[in-house]
C-alpha positions in Angstrom: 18.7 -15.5 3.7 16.8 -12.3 3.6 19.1 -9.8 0.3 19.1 -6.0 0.7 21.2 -6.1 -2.1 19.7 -6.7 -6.1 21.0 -6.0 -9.4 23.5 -3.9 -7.6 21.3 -1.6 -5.9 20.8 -1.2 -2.5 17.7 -0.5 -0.2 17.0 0.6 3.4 13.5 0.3 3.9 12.7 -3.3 2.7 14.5 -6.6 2.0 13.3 -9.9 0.5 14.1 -13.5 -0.5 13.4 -15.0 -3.6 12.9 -18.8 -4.0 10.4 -21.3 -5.8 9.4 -18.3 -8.4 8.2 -16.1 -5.7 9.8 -13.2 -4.1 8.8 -12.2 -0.8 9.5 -8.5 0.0 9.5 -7.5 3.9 8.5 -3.9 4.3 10.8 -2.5 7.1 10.8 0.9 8.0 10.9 1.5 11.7 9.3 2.5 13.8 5.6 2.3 11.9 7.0 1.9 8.7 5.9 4.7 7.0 5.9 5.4 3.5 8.7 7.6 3.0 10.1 8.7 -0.3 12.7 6.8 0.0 10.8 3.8 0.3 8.4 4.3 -2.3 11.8 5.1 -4.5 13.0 1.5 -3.3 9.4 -0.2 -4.4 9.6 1.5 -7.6 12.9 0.6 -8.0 12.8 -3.1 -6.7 9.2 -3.6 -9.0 11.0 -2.4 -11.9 13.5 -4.7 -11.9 11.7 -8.0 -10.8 9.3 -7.0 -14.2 12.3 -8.0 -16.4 12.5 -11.4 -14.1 11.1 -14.0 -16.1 11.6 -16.7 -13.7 9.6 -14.6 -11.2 6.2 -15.0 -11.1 4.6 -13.7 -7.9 5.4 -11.4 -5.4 4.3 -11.2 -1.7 4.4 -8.3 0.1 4.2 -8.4 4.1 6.2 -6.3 7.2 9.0 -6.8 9.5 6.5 -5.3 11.9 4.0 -6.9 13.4 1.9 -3.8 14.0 2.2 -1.8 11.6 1.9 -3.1 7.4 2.5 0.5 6.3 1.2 3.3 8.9 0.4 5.7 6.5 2.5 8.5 4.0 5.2 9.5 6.1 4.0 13.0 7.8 7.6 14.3 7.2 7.8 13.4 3.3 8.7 17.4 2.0 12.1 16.6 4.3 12.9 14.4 1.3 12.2 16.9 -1.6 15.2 16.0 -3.7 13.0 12.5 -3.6 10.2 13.7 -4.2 11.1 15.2 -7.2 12.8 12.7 -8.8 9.9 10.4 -8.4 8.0 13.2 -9.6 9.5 13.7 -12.6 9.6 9.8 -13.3 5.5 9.8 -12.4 3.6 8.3 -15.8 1.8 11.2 -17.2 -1.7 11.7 -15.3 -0.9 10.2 -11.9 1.5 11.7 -9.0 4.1 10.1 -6.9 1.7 8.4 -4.9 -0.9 7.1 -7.7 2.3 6.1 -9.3 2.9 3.7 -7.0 0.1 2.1 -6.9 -0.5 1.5 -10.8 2.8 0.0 -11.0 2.0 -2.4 -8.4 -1.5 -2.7 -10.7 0.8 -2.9 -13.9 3.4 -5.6 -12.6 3.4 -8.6 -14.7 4.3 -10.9 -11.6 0.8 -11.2 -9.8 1.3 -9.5 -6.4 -0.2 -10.6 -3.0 -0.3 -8.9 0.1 -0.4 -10.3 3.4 -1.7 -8.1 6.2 -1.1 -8.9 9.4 -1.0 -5.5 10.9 -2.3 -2.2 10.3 -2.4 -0.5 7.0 -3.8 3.3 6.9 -3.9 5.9 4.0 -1.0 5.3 1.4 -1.0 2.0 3.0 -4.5 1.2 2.6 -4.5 2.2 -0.8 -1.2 -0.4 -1.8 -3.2 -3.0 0.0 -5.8 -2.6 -2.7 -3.7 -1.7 -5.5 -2.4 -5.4 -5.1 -3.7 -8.3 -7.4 -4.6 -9.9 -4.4 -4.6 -9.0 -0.5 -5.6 -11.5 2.5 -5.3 -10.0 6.1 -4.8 -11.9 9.7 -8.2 -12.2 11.7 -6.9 -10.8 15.0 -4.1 -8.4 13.4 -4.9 -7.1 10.1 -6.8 -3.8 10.0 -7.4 -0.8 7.2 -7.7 2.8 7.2 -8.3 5.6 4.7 -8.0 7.8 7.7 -7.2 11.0 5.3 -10.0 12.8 6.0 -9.3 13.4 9.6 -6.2 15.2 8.6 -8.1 17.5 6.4 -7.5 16.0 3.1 -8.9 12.8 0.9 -6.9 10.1 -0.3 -4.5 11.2 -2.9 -2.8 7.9 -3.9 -5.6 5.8 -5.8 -8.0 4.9 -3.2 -10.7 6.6 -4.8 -10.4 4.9 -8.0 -9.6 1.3 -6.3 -12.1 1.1 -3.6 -15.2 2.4 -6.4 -13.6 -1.0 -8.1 -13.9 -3.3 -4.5 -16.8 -1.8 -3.2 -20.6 -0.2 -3.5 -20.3 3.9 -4.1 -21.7 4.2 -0.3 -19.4 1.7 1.5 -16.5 3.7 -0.4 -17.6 6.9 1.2 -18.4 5.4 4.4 -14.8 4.5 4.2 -13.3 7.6 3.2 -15.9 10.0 5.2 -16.1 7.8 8.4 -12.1 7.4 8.6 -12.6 4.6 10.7 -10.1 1.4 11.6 -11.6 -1.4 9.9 -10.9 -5.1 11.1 -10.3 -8.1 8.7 -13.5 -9.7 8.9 -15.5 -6.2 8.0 -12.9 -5.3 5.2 -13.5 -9.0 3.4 -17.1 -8.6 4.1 -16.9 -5.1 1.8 -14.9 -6.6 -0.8 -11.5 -4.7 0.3 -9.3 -7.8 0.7 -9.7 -11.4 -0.8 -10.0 -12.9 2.6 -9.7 -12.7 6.1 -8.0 -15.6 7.6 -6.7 -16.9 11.2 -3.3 -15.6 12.0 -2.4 -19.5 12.7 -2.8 -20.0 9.0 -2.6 -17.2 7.0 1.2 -17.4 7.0 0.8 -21.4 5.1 -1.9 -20.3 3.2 -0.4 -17.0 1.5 2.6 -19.4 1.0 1.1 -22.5 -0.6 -0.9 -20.3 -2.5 1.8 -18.3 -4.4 3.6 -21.2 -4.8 0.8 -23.0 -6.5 0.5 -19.7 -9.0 4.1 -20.0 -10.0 3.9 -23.5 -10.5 1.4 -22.7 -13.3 2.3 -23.8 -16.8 4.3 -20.7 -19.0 2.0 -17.9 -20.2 -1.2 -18.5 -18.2 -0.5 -16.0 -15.3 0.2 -13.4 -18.8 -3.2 -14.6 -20.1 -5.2 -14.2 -17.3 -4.0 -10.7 -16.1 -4.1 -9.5 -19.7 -8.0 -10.6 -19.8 -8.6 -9.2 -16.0 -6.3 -6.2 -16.7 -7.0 -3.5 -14.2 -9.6 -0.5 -15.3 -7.6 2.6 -15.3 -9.5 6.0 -15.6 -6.9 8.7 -16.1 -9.2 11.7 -15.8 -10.9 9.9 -11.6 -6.8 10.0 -11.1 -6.7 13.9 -12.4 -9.2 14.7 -10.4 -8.3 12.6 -6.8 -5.0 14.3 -7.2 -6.9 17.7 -8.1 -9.3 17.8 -5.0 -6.2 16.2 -2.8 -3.7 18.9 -4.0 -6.4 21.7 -3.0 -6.9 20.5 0.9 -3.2 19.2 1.6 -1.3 22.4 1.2 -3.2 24.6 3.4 -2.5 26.2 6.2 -5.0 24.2 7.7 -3.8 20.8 7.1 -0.2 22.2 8.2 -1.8 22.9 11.7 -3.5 19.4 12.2 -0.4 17.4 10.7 2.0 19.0 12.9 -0.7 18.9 16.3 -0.6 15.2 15.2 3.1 14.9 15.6 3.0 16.5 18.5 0.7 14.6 19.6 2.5 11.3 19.1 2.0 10.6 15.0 4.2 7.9 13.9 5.3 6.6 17.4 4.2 2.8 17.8 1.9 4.2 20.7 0.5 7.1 19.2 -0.3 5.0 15.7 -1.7 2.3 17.3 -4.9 4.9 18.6 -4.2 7.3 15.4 -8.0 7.7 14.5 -8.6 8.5 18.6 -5.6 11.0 18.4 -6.7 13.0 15.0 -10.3 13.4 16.3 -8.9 14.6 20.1 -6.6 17.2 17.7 
């Protein structure tokens, strides 16, 4: 049975089971979830104590939603300022809230899988790639750095992760063109592991982390100490830098609220969000 309870803490926005060495968190944050402070406070919270888990050895990631992975930063995140700065202040030197996130995804010494079987845009695009691994549903899973439509660049890590995935020009065709990308394309550009039918993806996610936890004591530890992440301090400086610069103005303000207006983070509205920015 699915806990919302661990270690004596609490959480809202996702639950999860853990059995055979593997804990399998459900994102659930209706109606799109979004990534709210509060939920990135219950990843960070959640991650940090599975990292003390010994007997824990890979965690998958999917949604109680069968649209939506994670829409996107939620629009309304400065309602949760008392959040925001908490996570803030707890943010490794160099990186914000949001790059924060990701590198301690990047950092966790369980490896970590995501399976897509919705969509995942902006914030939610970029923890799809901060994850060890990610494989995405054929006819459901679909990816988005759709930041630029709202006026701003990614300000989370995608810059840094996607140069890592991908050629220089498929990153900026990805940032600049803001497109909706489908499973198939996103494998094809090296943004996910695989692409796999949505008959199967559920068996082969499963049998797969599984197998990894199965794996004799210290070789998961070897092998993401010898493929550790690259982490550039001074690319995160300056994708928070250049983000920070086009996300408060008064600009941004204008197309951000149009959007909600406009029908931003309902189910409708999100499932057409690239159509809906570029109408704005």
């Amino acid at each position: 049975m699915a806990q919302r309870t661990y270690k004596e803490k609490n959480y809202q926005t996702i639950h999860f089971l853990i059995q055979h060495g593997v804990a399998n968190i459900t994102l659930d944050n209706a109606p799109v979830n979004a990534l709210s402070g509060q939920m990135i406070k219950e990843l960070q919270q959640l991650l940090a104590d599975l990292s003390l888990e010994k007997a824990v050895k890979v965690i998958v990631f999917e949604s109680a939603n069968p649209d939506f992975f994670i829409a996107h930063v939620d629009i309304n995140i400065l309602d949760e300022q008392d959040v925001l700065d908490e996570l803030g202040q707890a943010a490794p030197a160099g990186l914000n809230l949001f790059q924060a996130l990701g590198e301690k995804l990047r950092e966790q010494p369980q490896v970590t899988i995501v399976k897509l079987k919705g969509i995942a845009r902006g914030g939610g695009a970029e923890f799809v790639a901060a994850a060890d691994m990610s494989f995405a549903s054929v006819e459901k899973g679909k990816l988005a750095q759709c930041e630029a439509l709202m006026g701003i660049i990614p300000g989370g890590g995608a810059t840094q992760y996607l140069s890592s995935k991908m050629t220089r020009g498929r990153a900026l065709e990805v940032i600049l063109g803001a497109d909706l990308y489908d499973a198939s394309t996103a494998e094809k550009y090296g943004w996910i592991n695989s692409a796999i039918a949505d008959t199967d993806i559920d068996a082969y996610v499963t049998r797969l982390a599984r197998n990894i936890a199965a794996l004799p004591e210290g070789v998961i530890e070897a092998a993401k100490k010898v493929l550790a992440p690259v982490k550039d301090i001074e690319g995160f400086q300056a994708e928070n830098d250049e983000w920070a610069a086009l996300a408060f103005t008064p600009k941004t303000g204008e197309i951000m609220a149009k959007a909600m207006q406009k029908g931003a983070q309902t189910v409708e509205g999100e499932l057409k969000l690239e159509e809906l920015l570029r109408s704005l």
